[in-house]
C-alpha positions in Angstrom: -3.2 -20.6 -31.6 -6.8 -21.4 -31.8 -9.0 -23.9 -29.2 -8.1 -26.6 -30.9 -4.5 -26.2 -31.2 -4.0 -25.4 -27.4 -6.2 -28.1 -26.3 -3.6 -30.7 -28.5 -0.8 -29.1 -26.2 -2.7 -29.5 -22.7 -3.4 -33.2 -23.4 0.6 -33.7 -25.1 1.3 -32.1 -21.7 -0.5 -34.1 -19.3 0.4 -37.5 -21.0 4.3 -36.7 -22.0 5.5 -34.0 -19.5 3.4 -34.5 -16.2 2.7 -38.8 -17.1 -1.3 -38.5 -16.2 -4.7 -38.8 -18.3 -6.5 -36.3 -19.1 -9.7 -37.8 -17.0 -6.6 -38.5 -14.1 -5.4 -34.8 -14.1 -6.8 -32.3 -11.3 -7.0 -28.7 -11.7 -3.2 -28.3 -10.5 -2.2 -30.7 -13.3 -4.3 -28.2 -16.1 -2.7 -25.4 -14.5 0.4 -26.9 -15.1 -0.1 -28.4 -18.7 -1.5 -25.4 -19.5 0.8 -23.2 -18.0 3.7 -24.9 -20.2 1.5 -24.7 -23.5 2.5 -20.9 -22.8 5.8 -21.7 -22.1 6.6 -23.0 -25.2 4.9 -19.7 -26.9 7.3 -17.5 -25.2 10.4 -19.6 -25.6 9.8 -19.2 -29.1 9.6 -15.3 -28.7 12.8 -15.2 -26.8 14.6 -16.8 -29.2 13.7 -14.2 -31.7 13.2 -11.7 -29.5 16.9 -12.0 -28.5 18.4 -12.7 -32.2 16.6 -9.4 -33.3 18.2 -7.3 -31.0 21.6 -8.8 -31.4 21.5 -8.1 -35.1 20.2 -4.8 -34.6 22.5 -3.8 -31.8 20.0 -2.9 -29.2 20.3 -0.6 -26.4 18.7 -2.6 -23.1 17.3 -1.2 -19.9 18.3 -3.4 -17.0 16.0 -3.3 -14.1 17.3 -4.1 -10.5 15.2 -4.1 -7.8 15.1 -6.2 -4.9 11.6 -7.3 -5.5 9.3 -8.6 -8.3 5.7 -8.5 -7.2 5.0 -10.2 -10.4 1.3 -11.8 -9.7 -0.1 -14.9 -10.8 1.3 -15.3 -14.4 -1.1 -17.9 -16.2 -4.0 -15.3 -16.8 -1.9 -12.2 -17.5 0.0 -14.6 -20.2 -3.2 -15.4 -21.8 -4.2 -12.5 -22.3 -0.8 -10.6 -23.2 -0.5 -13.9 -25.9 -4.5 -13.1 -27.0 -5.6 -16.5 -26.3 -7.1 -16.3 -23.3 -10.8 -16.8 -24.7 -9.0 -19.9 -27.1 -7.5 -21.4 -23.5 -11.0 -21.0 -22.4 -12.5 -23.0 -25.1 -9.9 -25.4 -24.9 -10.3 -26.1 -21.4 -14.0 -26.8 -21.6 -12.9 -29.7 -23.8 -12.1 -31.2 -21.2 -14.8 -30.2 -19.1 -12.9 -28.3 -16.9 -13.5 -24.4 -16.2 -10.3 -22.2 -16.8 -11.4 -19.9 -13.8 -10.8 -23.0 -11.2 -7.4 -23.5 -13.1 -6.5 -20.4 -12.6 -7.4 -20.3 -8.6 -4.7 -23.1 -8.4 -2.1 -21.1 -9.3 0.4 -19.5 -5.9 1.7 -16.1 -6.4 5.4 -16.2 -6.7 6.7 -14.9 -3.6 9.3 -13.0 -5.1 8.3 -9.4 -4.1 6.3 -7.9 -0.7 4.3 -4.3 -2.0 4.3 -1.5 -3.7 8.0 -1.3 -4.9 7.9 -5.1 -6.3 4.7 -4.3 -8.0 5.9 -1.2 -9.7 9.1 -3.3 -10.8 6.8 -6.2 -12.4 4.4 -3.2 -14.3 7.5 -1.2 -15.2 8.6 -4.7 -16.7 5.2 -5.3 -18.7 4.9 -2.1 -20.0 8.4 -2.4 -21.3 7.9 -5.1 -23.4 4.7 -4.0 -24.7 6.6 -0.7 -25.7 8.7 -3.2 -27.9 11.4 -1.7 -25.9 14.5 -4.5 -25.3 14.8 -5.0 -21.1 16.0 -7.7 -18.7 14.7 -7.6 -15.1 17.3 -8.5 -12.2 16.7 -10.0 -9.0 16.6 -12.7 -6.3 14.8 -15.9 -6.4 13.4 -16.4 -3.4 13.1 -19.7 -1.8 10.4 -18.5 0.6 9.6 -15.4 0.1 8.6 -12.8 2.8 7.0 -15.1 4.8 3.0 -16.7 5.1 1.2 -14.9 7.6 -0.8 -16.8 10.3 -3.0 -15.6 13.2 -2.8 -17.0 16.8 -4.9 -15.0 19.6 -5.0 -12.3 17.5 -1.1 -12.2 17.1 0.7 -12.5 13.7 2.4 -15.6 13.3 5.4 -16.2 10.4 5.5 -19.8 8.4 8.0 -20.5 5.4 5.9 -19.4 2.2 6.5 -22.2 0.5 5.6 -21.1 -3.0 7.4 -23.2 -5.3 7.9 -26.5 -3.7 5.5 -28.4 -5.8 5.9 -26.6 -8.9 7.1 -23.4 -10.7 6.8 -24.4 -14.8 7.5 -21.1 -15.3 11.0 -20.3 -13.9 14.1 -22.3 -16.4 17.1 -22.6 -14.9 20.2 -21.9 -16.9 23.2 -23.2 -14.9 25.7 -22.1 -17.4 25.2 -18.6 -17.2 26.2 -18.4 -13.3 28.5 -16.2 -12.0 31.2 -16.2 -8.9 30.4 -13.5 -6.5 33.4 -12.5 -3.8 32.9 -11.8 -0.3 35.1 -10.6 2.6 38.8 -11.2 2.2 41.5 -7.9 2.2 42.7 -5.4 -0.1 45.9 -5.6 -0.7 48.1 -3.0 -3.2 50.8 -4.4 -6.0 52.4 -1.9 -8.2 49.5 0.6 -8.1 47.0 -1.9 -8.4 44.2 -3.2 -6.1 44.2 -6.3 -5.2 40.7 -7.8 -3.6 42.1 -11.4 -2.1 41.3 -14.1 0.5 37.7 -14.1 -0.1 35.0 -16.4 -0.1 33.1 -17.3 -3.1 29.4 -18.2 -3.8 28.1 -18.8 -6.9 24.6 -17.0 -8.0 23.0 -19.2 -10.6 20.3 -17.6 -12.5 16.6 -18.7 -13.8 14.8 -17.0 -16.3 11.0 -15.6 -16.4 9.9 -14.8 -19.2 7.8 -11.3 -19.6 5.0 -11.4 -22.3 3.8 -8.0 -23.7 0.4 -7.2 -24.9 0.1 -7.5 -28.4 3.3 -7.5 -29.6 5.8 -10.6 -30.7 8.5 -9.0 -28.2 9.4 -11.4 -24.5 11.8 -9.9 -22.1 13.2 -11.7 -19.5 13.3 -11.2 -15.9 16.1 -13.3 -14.4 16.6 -14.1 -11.0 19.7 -15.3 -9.4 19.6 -17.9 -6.6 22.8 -18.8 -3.9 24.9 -22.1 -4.2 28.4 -23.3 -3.2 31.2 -23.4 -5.5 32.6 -26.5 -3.8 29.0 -27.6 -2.4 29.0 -31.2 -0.5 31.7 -32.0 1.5 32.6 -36.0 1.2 35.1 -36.2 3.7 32.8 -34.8 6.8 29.7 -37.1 5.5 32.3 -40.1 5.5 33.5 -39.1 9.0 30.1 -38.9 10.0 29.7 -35.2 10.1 26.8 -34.7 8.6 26.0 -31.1 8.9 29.4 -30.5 8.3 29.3 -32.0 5.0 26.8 -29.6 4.2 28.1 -26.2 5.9 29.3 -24.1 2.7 26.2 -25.4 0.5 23.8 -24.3 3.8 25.4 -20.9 3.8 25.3 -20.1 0.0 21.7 -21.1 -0.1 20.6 -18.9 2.9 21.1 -15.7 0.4 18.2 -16.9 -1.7 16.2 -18.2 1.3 14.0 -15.1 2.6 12.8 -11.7 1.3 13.8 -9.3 4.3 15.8 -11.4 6.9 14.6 -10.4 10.2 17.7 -7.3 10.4 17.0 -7.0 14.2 19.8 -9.1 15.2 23.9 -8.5 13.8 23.4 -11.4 11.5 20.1 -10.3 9.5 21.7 -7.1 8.8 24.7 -8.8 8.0 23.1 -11.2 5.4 21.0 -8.3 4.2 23.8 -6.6 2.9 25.2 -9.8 1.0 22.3 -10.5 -0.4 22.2 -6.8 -1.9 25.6 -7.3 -3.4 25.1 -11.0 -4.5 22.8 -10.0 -6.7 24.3 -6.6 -7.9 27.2 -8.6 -8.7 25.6 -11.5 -10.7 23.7 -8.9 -12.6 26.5 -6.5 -13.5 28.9 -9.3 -14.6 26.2 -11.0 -16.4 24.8 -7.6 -18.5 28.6 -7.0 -19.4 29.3 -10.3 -20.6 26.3 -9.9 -22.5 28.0 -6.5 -24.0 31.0 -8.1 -24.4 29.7 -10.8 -26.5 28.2 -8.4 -28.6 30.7 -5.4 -29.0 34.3 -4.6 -29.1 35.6 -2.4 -26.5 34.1 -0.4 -24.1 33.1 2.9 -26.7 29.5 1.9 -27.0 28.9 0.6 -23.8 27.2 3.9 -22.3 25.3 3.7 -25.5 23.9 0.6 -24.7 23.4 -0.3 -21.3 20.9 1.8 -18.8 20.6 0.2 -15.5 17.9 1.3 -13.2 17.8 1.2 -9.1 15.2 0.4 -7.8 15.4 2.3 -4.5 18.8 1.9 -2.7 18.8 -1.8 -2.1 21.1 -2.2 -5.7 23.1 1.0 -4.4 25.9 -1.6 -4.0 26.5 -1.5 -7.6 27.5 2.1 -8.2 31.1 1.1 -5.9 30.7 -2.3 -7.8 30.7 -0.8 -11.6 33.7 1.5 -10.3 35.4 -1.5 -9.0 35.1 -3.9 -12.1 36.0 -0.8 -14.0 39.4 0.1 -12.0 40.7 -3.0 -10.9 39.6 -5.2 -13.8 39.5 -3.0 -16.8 42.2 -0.6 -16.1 39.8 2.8 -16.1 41.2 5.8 -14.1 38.8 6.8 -11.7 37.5 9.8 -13.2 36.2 7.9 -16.3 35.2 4.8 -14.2 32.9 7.9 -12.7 31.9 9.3 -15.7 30.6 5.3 -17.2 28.9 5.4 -14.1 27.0 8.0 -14.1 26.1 7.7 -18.0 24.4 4.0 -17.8 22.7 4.6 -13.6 19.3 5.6 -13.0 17.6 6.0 -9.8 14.5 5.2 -8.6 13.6 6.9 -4.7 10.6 5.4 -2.9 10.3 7.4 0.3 10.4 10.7 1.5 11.3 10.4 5.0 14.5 10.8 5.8 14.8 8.7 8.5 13.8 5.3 6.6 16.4 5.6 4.2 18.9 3.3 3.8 22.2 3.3 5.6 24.7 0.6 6.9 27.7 0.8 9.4 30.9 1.5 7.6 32.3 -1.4 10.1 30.2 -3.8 8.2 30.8 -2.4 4.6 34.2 -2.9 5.3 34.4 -6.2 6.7 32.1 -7.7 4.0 33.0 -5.7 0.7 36.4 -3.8 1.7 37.3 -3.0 -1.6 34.1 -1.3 -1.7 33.9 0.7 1.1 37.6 2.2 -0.3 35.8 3.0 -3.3 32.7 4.4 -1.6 35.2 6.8 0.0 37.1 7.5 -2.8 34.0 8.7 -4.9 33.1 10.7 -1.3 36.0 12.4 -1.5 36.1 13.4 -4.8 31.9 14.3 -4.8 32.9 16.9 -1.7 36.5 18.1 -2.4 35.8 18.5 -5.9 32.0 19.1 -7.1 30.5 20.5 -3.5 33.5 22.3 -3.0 32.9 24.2 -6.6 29.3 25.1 -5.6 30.0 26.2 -2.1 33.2 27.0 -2.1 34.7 26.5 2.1 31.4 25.6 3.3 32.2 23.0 5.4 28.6 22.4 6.8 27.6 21.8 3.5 30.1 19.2 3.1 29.0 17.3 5.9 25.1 17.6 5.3 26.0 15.8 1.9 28.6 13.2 2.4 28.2 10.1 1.7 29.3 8.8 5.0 27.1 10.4 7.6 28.7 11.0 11.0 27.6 10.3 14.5 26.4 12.9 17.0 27.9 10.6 19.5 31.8 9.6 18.8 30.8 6.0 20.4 28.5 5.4 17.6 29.8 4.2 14.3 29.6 5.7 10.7 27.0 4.9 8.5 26.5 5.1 4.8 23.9 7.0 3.1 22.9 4.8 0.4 20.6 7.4 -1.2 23.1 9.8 -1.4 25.4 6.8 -3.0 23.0 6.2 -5.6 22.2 10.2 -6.3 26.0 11.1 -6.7 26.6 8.2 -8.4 23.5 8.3 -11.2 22.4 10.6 -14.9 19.4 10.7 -13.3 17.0 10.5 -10.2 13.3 10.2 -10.1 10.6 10.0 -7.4 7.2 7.7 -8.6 4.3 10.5 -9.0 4.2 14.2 -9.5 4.1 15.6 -5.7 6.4 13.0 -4.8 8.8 14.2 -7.4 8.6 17.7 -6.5 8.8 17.0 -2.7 12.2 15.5 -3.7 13.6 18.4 -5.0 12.3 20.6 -2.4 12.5 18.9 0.6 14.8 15.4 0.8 17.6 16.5 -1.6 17.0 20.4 -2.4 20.7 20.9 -2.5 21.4 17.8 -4.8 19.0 19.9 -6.9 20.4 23.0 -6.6 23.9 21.2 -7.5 22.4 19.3 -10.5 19.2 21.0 -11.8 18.2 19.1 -14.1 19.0 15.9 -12.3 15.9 14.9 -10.1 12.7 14.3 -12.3 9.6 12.8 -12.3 8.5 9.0 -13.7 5.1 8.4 -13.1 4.3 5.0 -11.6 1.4 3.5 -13.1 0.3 -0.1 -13.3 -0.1 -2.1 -16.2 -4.0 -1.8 -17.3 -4.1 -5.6 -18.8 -3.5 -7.2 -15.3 -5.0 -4.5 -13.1 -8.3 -4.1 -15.3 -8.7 -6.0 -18.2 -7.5 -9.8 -16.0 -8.9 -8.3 -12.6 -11.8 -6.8 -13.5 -13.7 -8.7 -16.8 -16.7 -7.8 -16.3 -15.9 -3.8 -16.5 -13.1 -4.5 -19.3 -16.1 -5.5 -21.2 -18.2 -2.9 -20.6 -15.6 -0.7 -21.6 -14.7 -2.6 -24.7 -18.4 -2.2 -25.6 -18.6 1.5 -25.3 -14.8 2.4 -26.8 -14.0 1.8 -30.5 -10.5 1.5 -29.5 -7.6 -0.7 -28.3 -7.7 1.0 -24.5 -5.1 -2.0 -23.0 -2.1 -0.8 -25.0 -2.7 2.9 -24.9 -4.6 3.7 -21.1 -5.3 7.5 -22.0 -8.5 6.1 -24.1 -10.3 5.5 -21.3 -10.7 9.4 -20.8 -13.2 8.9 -23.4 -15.3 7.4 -20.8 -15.9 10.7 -19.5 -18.4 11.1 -22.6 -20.6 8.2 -21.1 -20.2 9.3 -17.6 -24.0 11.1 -17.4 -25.6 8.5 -19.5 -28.1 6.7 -17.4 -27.7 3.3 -19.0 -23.9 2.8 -18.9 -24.3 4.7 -15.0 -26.6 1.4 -14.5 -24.2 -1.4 -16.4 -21.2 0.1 -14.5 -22.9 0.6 -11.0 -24.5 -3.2 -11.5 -20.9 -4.7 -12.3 -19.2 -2.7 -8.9 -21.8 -4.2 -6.5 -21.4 -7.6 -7.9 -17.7 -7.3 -7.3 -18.4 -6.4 -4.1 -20.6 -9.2 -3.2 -18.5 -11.3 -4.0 -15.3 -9.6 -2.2 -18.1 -9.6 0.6 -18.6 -14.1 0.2 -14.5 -13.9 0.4 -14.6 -12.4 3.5 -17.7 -14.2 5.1 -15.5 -17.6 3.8 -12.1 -16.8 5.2 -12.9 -14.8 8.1 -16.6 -15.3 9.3 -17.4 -11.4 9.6 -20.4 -10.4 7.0 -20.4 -7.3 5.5 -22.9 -5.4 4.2 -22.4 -4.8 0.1 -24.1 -1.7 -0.2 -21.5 0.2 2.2 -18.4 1.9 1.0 -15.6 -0.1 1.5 -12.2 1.4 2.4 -9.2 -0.7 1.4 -5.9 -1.0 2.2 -3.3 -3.7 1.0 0.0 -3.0 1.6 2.7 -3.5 4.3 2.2 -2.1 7.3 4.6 0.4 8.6 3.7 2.7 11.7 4.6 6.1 9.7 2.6 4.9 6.3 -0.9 5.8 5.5 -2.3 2.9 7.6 -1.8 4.3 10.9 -3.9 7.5 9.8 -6.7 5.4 8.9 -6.8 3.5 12.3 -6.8 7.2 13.9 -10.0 8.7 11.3 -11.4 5.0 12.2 -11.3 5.7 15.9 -12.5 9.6 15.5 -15.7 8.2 13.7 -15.9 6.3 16.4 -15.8 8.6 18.8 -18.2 10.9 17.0 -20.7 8.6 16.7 -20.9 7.9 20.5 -21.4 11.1 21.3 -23.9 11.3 18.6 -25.9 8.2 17.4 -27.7 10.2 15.1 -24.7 11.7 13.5 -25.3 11.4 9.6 -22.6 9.0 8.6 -22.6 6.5 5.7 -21.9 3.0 6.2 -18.4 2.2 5.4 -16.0 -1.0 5.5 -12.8 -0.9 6.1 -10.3 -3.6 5.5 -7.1 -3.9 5.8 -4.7 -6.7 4.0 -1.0 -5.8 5.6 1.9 -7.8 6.6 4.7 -6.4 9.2 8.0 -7.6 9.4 8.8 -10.1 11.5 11.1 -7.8 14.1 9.0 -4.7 13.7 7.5 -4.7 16.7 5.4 -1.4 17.0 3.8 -2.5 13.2 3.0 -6.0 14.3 1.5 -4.1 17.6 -1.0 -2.2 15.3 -1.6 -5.5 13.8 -3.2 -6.5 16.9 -5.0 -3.4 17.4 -6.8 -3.7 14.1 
């Protein structure tokens, strides 16, 4: 599309869609117009994008994670679509600056750090790799939360991200899906029978992902809670209001909030459905999708690959075995054997001690079909595969079950969820090279030892068209001037920069372009929180959530011994430095809000 072209679909926008005048509309209403001019590019794409890979048969990755840090998606669009310096044009039309536009535009509050973020990149690069993927997760109502301070405390409000308007997210009612909760198990000729549950229905709406330079749009879809039965007329008619609205209140509170407050039975408890609820709407909905397009079951570990990203989608290992057994008539062993052909998993952390278990009690109260199958697979994994290894080693058995068991007898079971997803995966993979190899060695050296060539490494990088070329303008065109090639779509040009890296002009351009940044991350700061910082100083940044054992703490601690140093010495030679810190701590984390206030 050229200027012209997209300026025609702002003003058909604002006059037919959004009902205002083009010398009416504020920046929110070009954001909007504007926004949906995109839209309609991608839509097309889909379309296409999703006929070509039916004909062809395509093999899909599906991507759960619990998060989707996806970043304000007008400017990465743009710029994936190659119009960016058309929209430009176009919006100076109209007199209007596209750099205001795009200040109006919230950040979806759909994911909290670093995992959601690699999620989103993981889903940009696939689609620029042309390679066919669908992103599955929650959509979020509010989000983690908006931070506030008062006397130095954090404060949580409702991040009300989308409440005025999200063009980007279509709804598509008819692909929902019925997820079960609670209920019993009950056995019928040899057959399992999961009944007396309750039922919420997960109704999905659809992102869609642009690539850089390429015709190709995935789609990350996102499933939000309802009722099946919804609005109760006979309370509202008796006058019971909140009655009338009790199932619909309930359903909706899975899509509410990223990371329920878990310090209380009831956050853990809706925690655990909201893992399931959307493992289950994405499982039945990437099967129907197989379904529609093959016969049988043969290809299906030829076509699918679904990714965990970290244990939160765990649940669906037990949930794959389940739809296969009770619903498809697989014997267990193959049921397995599907399951560990299509499963991938992601691990995030290397402490052993953050990750993720839940009580067997409350497995078995919520999914208790599940936790049968949990220790069905537990049995088999020890009595059969660890038993081969190390044959009578009872210790061993124990150190890898599934179910971890209490030092104290008064304490319940819990359930490893890492050790779900290992034993249940093809393959395992930590997010750079140390972290990879500290996997092997150190959190599951015996899963290694039992599957060798299990645990590997995937690199987590981040997407160079939003982290450079949208962030950072001014140095993507500094590069662009000194690189004959196309750097966004393949990063390892850049090490061509290393050529340049002693010339004295580029040293200037580059050096000129970093202290402007900085100035004007320095008018940021002086705007929003009054403290002016001096440009010229190194500044040390953080943003991430804080956690007392991440990388945070430490820098409080070197902070302090600086500190320290310099009182005993005021002419120590130190240079200035800046540090800042963007974090949020979860609402019942106590000791992280704690360090909150110390900072």
């Amino acid at each position: 599309m050229d200027a012209v072209q997209i300026e025609q679909g702002i003003r058909r926008h604002l006059e037919q869609s959004l009902g205002v005048e083009p010398d009416e509309a504020s920046p929110g209403d070009y954001w909007e117009a504007l926004s949906l001019v995109a839209r309609e590019i991608n839509l097309d794409r889909i379309r296409n994008t999703r006929r070509e890979e039916k004909d062809k048969g395509a093999r899909r990755v599906y991507y759960l994670s619990l998060e989707f840090l996806v970043g304000r998606l007008l400017g990465n669009n743009l710029h994936n679509l190659g119009i960016y310096h058309q929209a430009e044009k176009a919006m100076a039309g109209f007199g209007v600056s596209l750099s205001d536009v795009l200040e109006y535009e919230t950040d979806p509050a759909l994911g909290n750090g670093g995992l959601g973020r690699l999620a989103a990149c993981f889903l940009d690069s696939l689609t620029t790799l042309n390679v066919p993927a669908f992103g599955y997760g929650i959509n979020y109502r509010f989000g983690l939360f908006k931070q506030g301070f008062v006397g130095g405390k954090q404060v949580e409000s409702p991040d009300a991200w989308r409440e005025d308007s999200f063009p980007w997210g279509i709804e598509k009612p008819k692909r929902k899906q019925v997820v079960r909760l609670y209920g019993k198990v009950r056995e019928v000729d040899g057959n399992k029978l999961w009944e007396d549950t309750q039922e919420v229905l997960g109704v999905p709406w659809d992102l869609p992902i642009t690539g850089y330079s390429t015709e190709r749009v995935n789609t990350l879809r996102l499933w939000e809670g309802r009722a099946t039965e919804g609005f109760d007329l006979n309370s509202f008619d008796a006058g019971r209001y909140q009655d009338s609205r009790f199932r619909e209140i309930l359903a909706e509170n899975i899509s509410q909030v990223l990371y329920p407050n878990d310090s209380h039975p009831e956050g853990k408890e809706l925690r655990l459905i909201q893992q399931y609820f959307f493992v289950a709407c994405s499982l039945a909905d990437l099967i129907a999708r197989y379904k529609r397009e093959h016969e049988g079951w043969e290809q299906f570990t030829s076509k699918v690959v679904i990714q965990l990203n970290d244990t939160h989608p765990a649940i669906a290992v037990p949930e794959l075995l389940r739809i296969l057994m009770d619903e498809e008539d697989f014997v267990f062993t193959k049921a397995l054997e599907v399951c560990r052909s299509v499963f991938c998993y992601t691990n995030h952390t290397l402490l052993p001690e953050a990750l993720e278990t839940w009580p067997q009690g409350l497995i078995s109260r919520v999914l208790p079909r599940h936790m049968q199958l949990i220790y069905k697979l537990n049995y088999h994994f020890l009595h059969k595969e660890v038993e081969q290894q190390w044959p009578g080693d009872h210790q061993m058995k124990r150190r890898l079950s599934i179910i971890e068991e209490p030092a104290n007898p008064a304490e319940p079971q819990m359930v490893r969820m890492a050790y779900l997803s290992v034993i249940g995966s093809h393959k395992v993979n930590g997010v750079a090279a140390l972290h990879s190899m500290l996997v092997k060695a150190n959190l599951f050296p015996e899963f290694d030892q039992l599957w060798p060539e299990k645990i590997v490494n995937v690199t987590n990088g981040v997407t160079p068209r939003r982290w450079l070329a949208n962030c950072n303008p001014e140095l993507a065109g500094l590069i662009d001037q000194t690189l004959k090639g196309d750097w966004r779509s393949d990063l390892a040009q850049l090490s061509e920069l290393k050529t340049w890296a002693d010339d004295p002009q580029f040293q200037e351009k580059f050096a000129r372009i970093k202290l402007d940044n900085k100035k004007h991350l320095a008018g940021v700061i002086d705007e929003l929180c009054g403290v002016r910082v001096n440009p010229d100083a190194i500044f040390d940044v953080q943003i991430k959530r804080l956690h007392e054992y991440k990388r945070q703490q430490l820098n409080l601690l070197h902070i302090m011994a600086i500190y320290r140093r310099l009182l005993e010495n005021p002419d120590l030679d130190v240079p200035h430095r800046v540090f800042i810190f963007a974090a949020k701590a979860a609402p019942g984390y106590l000791v992280a809000k704690n360090i909150l206030i110390t900072t």
